[in-house]
Steps between C-alpha positions, in 0.01 A plus 500: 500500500402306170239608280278287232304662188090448564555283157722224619418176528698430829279725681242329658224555767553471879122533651181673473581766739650821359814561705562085509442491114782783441749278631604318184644194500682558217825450419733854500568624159661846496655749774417835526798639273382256237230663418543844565573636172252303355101501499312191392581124584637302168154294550306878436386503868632723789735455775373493856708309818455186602370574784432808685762612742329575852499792700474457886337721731847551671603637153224765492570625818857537432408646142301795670850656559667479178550771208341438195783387298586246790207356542480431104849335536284242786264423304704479154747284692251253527449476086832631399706204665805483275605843500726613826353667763738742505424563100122512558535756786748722241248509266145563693683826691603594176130484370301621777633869611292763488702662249360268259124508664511869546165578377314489831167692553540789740465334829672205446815402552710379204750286695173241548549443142087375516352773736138373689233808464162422719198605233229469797423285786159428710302256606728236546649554116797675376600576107865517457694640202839367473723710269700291238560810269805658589726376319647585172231479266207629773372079436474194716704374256851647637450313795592154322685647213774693667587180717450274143762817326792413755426139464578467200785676508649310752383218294660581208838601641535168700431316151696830293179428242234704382087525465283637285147545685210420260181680752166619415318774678187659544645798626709461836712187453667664236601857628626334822683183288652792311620706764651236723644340176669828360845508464524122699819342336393240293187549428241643262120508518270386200114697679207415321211751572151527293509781291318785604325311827695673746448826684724808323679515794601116571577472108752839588679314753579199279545645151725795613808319593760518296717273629670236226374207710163572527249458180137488506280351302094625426325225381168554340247335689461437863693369779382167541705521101835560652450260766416255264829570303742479804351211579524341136882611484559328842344191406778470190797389683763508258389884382504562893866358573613617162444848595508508869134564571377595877197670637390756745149429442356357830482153391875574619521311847745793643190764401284292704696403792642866562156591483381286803756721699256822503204230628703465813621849563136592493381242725782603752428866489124464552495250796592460862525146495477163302180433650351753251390483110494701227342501190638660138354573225665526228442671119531211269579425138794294417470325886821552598488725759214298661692162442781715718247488789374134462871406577494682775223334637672196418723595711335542774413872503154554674300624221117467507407574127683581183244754348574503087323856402503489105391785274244430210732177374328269736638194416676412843211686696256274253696160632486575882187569516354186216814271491500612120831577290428666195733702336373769296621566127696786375145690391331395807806704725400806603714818523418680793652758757688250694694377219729335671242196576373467147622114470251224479732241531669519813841305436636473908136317505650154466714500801167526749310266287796230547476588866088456422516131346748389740791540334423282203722604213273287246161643614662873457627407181202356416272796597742796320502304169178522541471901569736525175290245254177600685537833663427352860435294722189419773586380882147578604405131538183528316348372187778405270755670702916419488511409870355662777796642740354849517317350790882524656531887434388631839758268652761735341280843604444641155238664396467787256287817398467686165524907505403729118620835357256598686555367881861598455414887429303530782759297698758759434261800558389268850860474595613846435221624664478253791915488604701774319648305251420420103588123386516345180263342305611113605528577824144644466400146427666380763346749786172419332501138493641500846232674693280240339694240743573678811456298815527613898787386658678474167742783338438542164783600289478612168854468275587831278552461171651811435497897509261684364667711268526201263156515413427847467220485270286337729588709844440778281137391422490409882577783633507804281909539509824347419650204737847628664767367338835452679769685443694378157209409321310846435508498109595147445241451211670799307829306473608325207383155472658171292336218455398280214161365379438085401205297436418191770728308273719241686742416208552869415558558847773224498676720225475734657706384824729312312601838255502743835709230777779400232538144659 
């Protein structure tokens, strides 16, 4: 397996039809391991294969049986081709135990690492919630970034070199970057996070580690700011060999493809057959989690529609529905309740408009200079428009919702009330958005973002009392917390790596 960077010029288009036009013709650049420890392409774009690996029906069936740390070593076998079976299957049983996802609801078993819970079912429909929020840091997150932890490891001790991970969160990425990275051999973690944008309890998890490796970084504005300075410090080349840069951010490939693992799994677990569909819907703000399940329709998974359920920063709900990409500036990004979604420009975005315009590296190019010089783009086909392939969108089975403050209180209060058990406020979002879409005949399931107890404020305004909170973190806000403030200043930023990573 060779991957290209949605930038480069070798790529070129293959046909009109979606799954014909991901098969590049383009000539193999890098192998998995190459750009592992890495984020962006050289050329500023992002890494995506060559063409999608295929998953047969005969696969699917014999995938039913497997344990979840198996069948992620099938499907990353099919990405991951240059590391040793043997190697790969080491290091996914290592990851997935449920000693490390041991946060499971009561009812659910632990050792399914991403436990299926049926909300309600009639009339032909059937909501699904599929836990992803046992882990670690109680976030979707840990599903990817425990499996991205040992990778780099092995990585590093193979090479006997080190990283320093330049990320930016806003809010989960960087507690679960943090604790898969902690105490990992060669490695220390540069997390940006906007100051003061992130629930008490999320900022607890990330600011109260101690460990030498680990320093955070509160930058004063928002996070579309610290996504903007990763990006500018991966785009300099010599700073980024000089000092050894990598990311965990998802415009990581191994974030993405370890997410398209938990696509599968959920599929399996809530079908008979291959005959059937599902549909997922998916809370949204960065893209990367719903980029995980447009590769898995690549694939070949049968999924009807990828539902993207945004909060009140609309932008990606705003382009599936108009064909409109506007990015929203820093004042025009709301802080809301579901903080973990407050991005307006949606970075794992690029990889499913490349798939969009056929693979053309120039048109994507083309279109996010465009969003950075002009803050968007328009694929509407109208009047004065930048091309019109949003006509192509349905072919792909997107299509989006928008949920407030509001919808997601009474979302939690609906849910409590309605099946026993209190969600956060993105997966509030999600539920919402999601019974917007429902269709007979076709399960609906609805990813978790994370516990509950992570956003306390807002269950408490829900429901009149505290979220549980597993055992370990009952007074986590109370603990002592290190950190250290910066402007959105990329040079000073620079500094400051190069004075903390002594290369």
């Amino acid at each position: 397996m060779h991957y290209v960077s949605t930038r480069a010029a070798a790529s070129a288009a293959a046909s009109s039809s979606p799954q014909a036009s991901a098969q590049s013709s383009a000539q193999p650049s890098a192998r998995f391991s190459d750009i592992l420890l890495g984020g962006l392409a050289p050329d500023g774009g992002l890494y995506l294969p060559a063409e999608y690996p295929q998953v047969s029906g005969a696969e699917l069936d014999a995938w039913r049986k497997l344990s979840y740390a198996d069948l992620a070593v099938a499907i990353l076998s099919k990405f991951a081709t240059d590391i040793p079976a043997a190697d790969l299957q080491a290091l996914a049983r290592k990851t997935y135990t449920a000693d490390v996802y041991r946060n499971a609801r009561e009812g659910e078993n632990a050792a399914d690492i991403t436990p299926l819970r049926v909300l309600e079912e009639g009339d032909g429909k059937k909501l699904v919630l599929q836990a992803l929020s046992n882990g670690p840091t109680l976030a979707f997150k840990d599903m990817a970034m425990q499996l991205l932890g040992n990778l780099f490891e092995y990585t590093l001790a193979k090479q006997d070199a080190q990283l320093n991970i330049f990320g930016a969160t806003s809010g989960d990425t960087g507690s679960a970057a943090e604790y898969a990275m902690r105490g990992k051999r060669g490695i220390s973690v540069f997390m940006l996070s906007p100051h003061q944008k992130m629930s008490a309890f999320q900022t607890a998890q990330m600011f109260s580690l101690q460990d030498p490796n680990i320093l955070n970084i509160a930058v004063e504005g928002v996070f579309d700011d610290c996504q903007d300075i990763v990006k500018a410090v991966s785009n300099d080349l010599a700073f980024k060999a000089r000092h050894k840069i990598g990311t965990v951010n998802s415009i990581n490939w191994a974030r993405v493809v370890a997410q398209v693992v938990y696509y599968f799994r959920g599929y399996l677990a809530a079908t008979a057959s291959n005959d059937q569909k599902v549909s997922f819907t998916v809370p949204s703000g960065n893209f990367g989690n719903i980029c995980a399940g447009h590769i898995a329709r690549m694939m070949g998974l049968p999924i009807d529609q990828l539902v993207v359920a945004t909060n009140e920063n609309d932008v990606l709900n705003e382009f599936f529905t108009t064909g409109i990409y506007r990015v929203r500036k820093s004042a025009e990004t709301y802080h809301t309740s579901s903080p973990s979604m407050d991005i307006s420009k949606a970075s794992n975005f690029e990889r499913f408009i490349y798939d969009l315009v056929g693979r053309d590296p120039e048109r994507v190019k083309a279109l996010f200079t465009k969003v950075e010089a002009d803050g968007g783009f328009d694929l509407s086909g109208g009047p004065n428009s930048d091309g019109d392939e949003f006509a192509k969108v349905a072919q792909y089975g997107f299509v989006s919702g928008k949920s407030t403050h509001a919808d997601r209180v009474q979302t939690i209060r609906d849910v409590a009330d309605d099946y026993g058990i209190v969600i956060d406020t993105h997966t509030a979002d999600g539920i919402k958005v999601a019974k917007e879409h429902l269709k007979p005949g076709v399960t609906m399931i609805v990813l978790e973002t994370a516990l509950a107890a992570k956003f306390n404020e807002t269950i408490l305004e829900a429901l009149g009392e505290d979220a549980e909170r597993p055992a370990g973190f009952e007074d986590i806000e109370s603990l002592p917390q290190k950190f250290t403030v910066m402007p959105p200043d990329v040079d000073k930023m620079k500094a400051y790596i190069a004075a903390n990573t002594g290369l």
